[in-house]
N, C-alpha and C positions, 0 to 999 in steps of 0.2 A: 504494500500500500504506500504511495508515494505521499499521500498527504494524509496528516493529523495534527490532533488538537494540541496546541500549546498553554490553552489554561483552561481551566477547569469547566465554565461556563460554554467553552465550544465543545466539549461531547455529546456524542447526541447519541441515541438509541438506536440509530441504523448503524453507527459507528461502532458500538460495543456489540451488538450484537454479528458484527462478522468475527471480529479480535477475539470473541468466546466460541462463536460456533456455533452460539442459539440464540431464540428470538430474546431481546430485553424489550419488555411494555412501559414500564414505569422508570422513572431515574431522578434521582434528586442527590445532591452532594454537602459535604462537612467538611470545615476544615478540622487537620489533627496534623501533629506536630509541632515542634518548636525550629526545623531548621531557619537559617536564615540566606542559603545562597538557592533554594528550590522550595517551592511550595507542595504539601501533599495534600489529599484530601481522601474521604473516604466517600464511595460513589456506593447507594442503595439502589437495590436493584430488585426489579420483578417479572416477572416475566412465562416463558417455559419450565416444567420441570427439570429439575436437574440446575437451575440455573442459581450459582451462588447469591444470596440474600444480600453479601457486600464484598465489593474490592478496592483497593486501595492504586492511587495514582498520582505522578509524581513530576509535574511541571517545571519549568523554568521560574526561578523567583520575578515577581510583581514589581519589585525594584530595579533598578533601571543601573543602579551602581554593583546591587551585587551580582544580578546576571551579567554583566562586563566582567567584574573578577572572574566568574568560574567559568566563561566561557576565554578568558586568557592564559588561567592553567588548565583547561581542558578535560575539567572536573565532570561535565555534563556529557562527553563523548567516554569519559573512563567507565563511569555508570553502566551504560549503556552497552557496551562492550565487556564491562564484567558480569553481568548476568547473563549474557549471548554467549560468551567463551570462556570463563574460571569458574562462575559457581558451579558448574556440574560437576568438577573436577572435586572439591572440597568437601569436607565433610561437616562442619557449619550450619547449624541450621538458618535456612535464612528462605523469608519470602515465597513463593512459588511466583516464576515468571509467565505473564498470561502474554503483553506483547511488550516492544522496545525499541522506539527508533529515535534518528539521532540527524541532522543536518548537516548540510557542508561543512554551515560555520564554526559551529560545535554549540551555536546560542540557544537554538528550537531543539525540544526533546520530549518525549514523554516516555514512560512506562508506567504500566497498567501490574498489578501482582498480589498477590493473595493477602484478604487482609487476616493477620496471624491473630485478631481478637476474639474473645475479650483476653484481655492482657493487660499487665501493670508496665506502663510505661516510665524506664529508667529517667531519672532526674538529676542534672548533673548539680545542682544548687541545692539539692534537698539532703544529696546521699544515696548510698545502700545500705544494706545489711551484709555480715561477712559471708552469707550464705550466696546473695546473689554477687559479691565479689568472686567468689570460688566457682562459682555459675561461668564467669565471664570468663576467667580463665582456664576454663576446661573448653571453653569455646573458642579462645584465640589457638591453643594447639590443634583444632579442628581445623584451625585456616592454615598453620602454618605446616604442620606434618604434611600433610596432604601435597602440600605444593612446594617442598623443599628439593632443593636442588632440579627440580624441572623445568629445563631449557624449556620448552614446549610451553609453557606457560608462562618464565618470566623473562621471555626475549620477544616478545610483540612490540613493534613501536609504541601503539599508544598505550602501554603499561609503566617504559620506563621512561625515568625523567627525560624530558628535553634538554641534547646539550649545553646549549646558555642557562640550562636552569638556575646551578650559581651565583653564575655572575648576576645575574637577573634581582634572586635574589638575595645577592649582597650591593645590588644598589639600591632597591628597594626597604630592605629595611631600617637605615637611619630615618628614614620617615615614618615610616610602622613605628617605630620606636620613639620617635617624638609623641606622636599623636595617642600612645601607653601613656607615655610619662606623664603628658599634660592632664588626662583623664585621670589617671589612680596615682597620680603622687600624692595625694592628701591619705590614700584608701590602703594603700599595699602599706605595708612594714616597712620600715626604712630597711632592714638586711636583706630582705628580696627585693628592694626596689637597685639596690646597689649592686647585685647578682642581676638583674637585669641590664642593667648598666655597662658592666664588664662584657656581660653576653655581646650585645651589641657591639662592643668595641672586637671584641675578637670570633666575630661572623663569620670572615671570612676563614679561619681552620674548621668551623661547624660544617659551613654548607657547602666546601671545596671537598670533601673525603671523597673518598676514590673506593671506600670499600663493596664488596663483588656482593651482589643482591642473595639472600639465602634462601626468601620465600616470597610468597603473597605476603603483604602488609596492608591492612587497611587503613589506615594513615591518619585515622581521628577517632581511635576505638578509646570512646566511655560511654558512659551512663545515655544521654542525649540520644544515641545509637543502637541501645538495647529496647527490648522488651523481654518481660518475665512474664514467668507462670503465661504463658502463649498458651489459645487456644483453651480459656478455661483452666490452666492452670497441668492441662493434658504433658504439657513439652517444659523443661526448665528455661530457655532462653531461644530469641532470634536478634539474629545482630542485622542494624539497618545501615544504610544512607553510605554507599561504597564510593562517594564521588570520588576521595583522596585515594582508592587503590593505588598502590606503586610496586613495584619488584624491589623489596629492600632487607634490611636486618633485622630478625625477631623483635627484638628486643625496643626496638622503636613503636612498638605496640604496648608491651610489658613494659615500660619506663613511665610510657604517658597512660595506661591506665591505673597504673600504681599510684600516680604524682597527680598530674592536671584531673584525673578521673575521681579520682575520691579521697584523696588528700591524707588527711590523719588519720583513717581506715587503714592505708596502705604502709604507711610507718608500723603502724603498731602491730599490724599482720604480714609483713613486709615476706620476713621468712618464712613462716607458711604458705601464704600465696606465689611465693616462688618456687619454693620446693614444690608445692602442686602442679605448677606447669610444665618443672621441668621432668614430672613425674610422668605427666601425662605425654608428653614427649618421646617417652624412650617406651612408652608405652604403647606409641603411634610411629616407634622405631627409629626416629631421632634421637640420639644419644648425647645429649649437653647437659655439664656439671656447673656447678656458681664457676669454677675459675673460667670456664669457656665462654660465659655471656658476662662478667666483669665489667671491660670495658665498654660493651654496648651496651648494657643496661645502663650506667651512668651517663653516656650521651642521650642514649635514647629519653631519658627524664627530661631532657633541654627542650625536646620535640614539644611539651607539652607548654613548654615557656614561649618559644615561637612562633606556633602555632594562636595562642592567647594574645601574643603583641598585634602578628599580622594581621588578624578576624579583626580587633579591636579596630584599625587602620583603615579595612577595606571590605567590608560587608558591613551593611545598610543597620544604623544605631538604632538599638529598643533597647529600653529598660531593661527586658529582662536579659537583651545579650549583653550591655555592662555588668549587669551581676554575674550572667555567667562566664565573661571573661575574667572577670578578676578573680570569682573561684577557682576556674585554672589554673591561672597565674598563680594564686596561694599556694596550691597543691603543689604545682607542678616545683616552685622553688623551693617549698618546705624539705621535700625532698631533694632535690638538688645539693640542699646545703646540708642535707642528715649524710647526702653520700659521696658530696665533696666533686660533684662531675663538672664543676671547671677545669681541674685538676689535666684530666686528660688532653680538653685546649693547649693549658698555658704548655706542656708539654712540646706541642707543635709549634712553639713561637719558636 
């Protein structure tokens, strides 16, 4: 099908009803979600027997600033491309794909896929429980076993980064970085605001590393991106919203869902939660010990500090995504500073 709806309002019933394969009668839509660079919605449906009651679909953001972002890291073509060609590979629970298209530009996109409710949806400002932190981490080894060391999966152009990505962004973020500072210099702790500070000044040994990709990474794995007890409570978790896939280091998962994801949860359960993944790993035939993910754990906690500056910088300002950046930002440096991963920077000066 060459042409489809870009927001929500343009679906229409002759339209869902090809994408599914039966008649839909009725159709009315909700929003749900909190992202901020794509909008979801949840489309009721009625129709034929057989025909699911709801599904869920996942538009280009209403914003005019944050769909420019994601369609210049090419967040909205990854999407789209990862449930076409990686999720069947993984073992993950995540969504069922009904349809998934993607435009030239990378800006027009939809996908239409199973809505996994009723479900508790993860809250990156509220918290978890250590039950659903152990949840999340029995589900990142789900992405990462699966897909380790497989060329065939992390050598697609639009998986891995773009070569100017770097440099890109290392000129980009002194301004990402201003426009943190000016926002939560009153709000962040003065010793993470000054671990941010550093960060920024030594960018360039963060986002220059040259290390060789190990698996699938979803590249913004917390709360925000889960849902629990799915499906009535049938399933323990489904993990969403894959725009950041990249081919990179475990551990840049594990760093920022430990740090930017749930903060003093992940201090305090730090070593449990890790010995759990890496349990579940050799369990799923990956064989990695603390001294093998060491130093990528400690970088990978930064992810969740850069990740917090940039969004802050360049997707469309709500209330509630200040607070949820600076939640990040807390997490992600608390940690940081419990496990000293500037350290490995200043090293490369």
């Amino acid at each position: 099908m060459e042409e489809f709806p870009t927001r929500p309002e343009q679906v229409t019933r002759e339209w869902l009803s090809a994408i599914l394969g039966t008649r839909v009668d009725g159709l009315r839509w909700e929003a749900i979600g909190t992202g901020q660079v794509a909008d979801t919605v949840r489309l009721h449906l009625s129709g034929a027997p057989g025909l699911p009651a709801t599904v869920a679909a996942k538009f280009p953001s209403a914003d005019p600033v944050s769909r420019a972002t994601a369609a210049m890291f090419g967040l909205y073509r990854k999407e789209v491309e990862f449930y076409r060609n990686v999720a069947p590979h993984l073992a993950v629970r995540l969504p069922r794909l009904h349809f998934a298209a993607v435009d030239g530009t990378g800006e027009a996109f939809v996908l239409v896929f199973e809505d996994c409710g009723p479900a508790r949806g993860g809250d990156q400002i509220a918290g978890c429980s250590l039950d659903d932190a152990r949840a999340a981490m029995r589900a990142a080894a789900a992405i990462h076993a699966p897909s380790w060391g497989r060329g065939d999966l992390l050598e697609p152009d639009w998986l891995a980064p773009p070569p100017d990505q770097a440099e890109r962004l290392c000129a980009m973020y002194p301004q990402a970085h201003s426009v943190f500072r000016d926002r939560y210099a009153s709000l962040l702790e003065p010793e993470f605001m000054a671990l941010c500070e550093e960060l920024a000044a030594r960018r360039e040994a963060l986002f220059s590393r040259s290390d060789a990709p190990q698996c699938v990474v979803h590249g913004d794995y917390r709360l925000d991106n889960m849902l629990f007890a799915i499906r009535g409570g049938a399933e323990p978790i489904a993990i969403l919203d894959w725009q950041t896939v990249t081919a990179g280091r475990a551990m840049t998962d594990i760093g920022y869902f430990l740090g930017c994801g749930i903060g003093q949860l992940g201090i305090t359960h730090e070593d449990e939660l890790l010995g759990l993944y890496l349990a579940e790993m050799n369990r799923r035939g990956v064989a990695l010990d603390d001294a093998a993910i060491e130093r990528d754990y400690r970088l990978g906690i930064l992810h969740g500090v850069t990740t917090a500056v940039f969004s802050a910088a360049f997707v469309a300002r709500t209330s509630r995504g200040d607070a949820n950046f600076l939640s990040m930002a807390r997490g992600a440096c608390a940690l940081a500073l419990h496990r000293d991963s500037l350290a490995p920077l200043r090293e490369m000066a």
